[in-house]
Structures are given as structure tokens and as C-alpha cells.
Wavefront OBJ file of the C-alpha trace (Angstrom):
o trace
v 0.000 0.000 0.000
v 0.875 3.442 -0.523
v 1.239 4.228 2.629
v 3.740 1.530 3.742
v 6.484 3.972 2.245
v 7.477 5.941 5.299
v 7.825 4.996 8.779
v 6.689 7.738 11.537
v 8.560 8.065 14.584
v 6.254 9.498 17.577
v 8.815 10.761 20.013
v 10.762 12.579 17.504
v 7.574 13.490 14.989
v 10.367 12.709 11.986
v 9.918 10.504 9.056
v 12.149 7.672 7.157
v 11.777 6.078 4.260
v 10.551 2.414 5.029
v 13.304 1.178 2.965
v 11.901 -2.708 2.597
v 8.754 -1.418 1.028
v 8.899 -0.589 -3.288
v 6.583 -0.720 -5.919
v 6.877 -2.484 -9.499
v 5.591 0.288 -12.111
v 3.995 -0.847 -15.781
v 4.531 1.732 -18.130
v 2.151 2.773 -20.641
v 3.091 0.263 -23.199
v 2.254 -2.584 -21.084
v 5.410 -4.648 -21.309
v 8.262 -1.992 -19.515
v 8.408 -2.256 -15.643
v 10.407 -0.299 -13.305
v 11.402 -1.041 -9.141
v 10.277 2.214 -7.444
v 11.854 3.173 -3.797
v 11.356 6.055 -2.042
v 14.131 7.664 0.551
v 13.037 10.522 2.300
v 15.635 13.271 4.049
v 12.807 15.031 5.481
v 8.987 15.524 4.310
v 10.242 18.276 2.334
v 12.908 16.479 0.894
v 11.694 13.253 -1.365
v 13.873 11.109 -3.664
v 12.720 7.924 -6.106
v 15.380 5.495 -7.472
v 14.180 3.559 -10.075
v 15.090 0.626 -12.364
v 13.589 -0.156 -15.220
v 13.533 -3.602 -17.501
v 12.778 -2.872 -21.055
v 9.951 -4.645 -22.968
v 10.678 -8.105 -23.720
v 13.647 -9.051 -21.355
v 13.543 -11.380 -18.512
v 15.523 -9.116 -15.908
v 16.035 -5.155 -14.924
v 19.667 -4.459 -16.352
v 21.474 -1.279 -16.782
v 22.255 1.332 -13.949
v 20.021 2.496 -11.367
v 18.533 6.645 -11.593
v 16.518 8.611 -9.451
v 14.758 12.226 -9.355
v 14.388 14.172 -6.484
v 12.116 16.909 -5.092
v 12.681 19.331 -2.354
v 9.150 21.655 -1.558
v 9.173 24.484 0.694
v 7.289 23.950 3.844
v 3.908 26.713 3.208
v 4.138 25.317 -0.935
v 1.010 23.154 -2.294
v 2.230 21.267 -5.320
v 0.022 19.841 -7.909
v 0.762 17.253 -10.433
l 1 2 3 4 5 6 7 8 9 10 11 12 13 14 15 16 17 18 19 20 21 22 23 24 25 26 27 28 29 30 31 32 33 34 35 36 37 38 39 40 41 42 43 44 45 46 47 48 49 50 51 52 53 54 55 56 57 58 59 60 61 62 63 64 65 66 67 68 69 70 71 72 73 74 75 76 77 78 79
């Protein structure tokens, strides 16, 4: 589930990335997949690695990438 991706600590009020939890993404074409994981800095600071097996191979090959966001604490961001 979605929200498996973060672990809350309640003395400290801090997040971590639940680093055993990722996701396997289809892409649009139906027959790409990429390995999602999140790590998390701080809520305002969000990074995904991802690797992704191309259409029509048996394993995810090639180097690992990721993006990351940083949003300022009073910002709303759409998608």
C-alpha cells in the first residue's frame, strides 16, 4: 500500500523512508516495468530510485537513476 512507504517516529515526529517497502511500475506500453523506492531526508525532501527492464527481457539491467524533489514547507504542489 501506498502508505507503507514511510515509517513515523512518535517521540521525535520525523519521518524515514521504510526502505523494505517498493513498488513495481507498468509503463504505458504494457510490457516496460520499473522497481520504485522512495528515501526521504525530510517531508520536504523526497527522492525515487528507479530501475527499469525494457519490454521483452527477462531481468532489470542497466544502472540504477533517481529524481528528487525538495518543496518548501507553506508550498502546495500539484501534479
Amino acid at each position: 500500500a501506498w502508505a507503507d512507504w514511510y515509517e513515523y517516529d512518535t517521540s521525535t515526529h520525523q519521518i524515514a523512508a521504510n526502505t523494505t517497502v517498493g513498488w513495481l511500475l507498468r509503463h504505458a506500453d504494457g510490457e516496460t516495468y520499473s522497481k520504485v523506492f522512495l528515501d526521504v531526508a525530510s517531508y520536504t525532501d523526497i527522492t525515487a530510485r528507479f530501475t527499469t527492464q525494457a519490454a521483452d527481457t527477462a531481468q532489470f539491467a542497466g544502472t540504477e537513476q533517481s529524481v528528487s524533489a525538495t518543496f518548501a514547507d507553506d508550498a502546495t504542489m500539484l501534479c
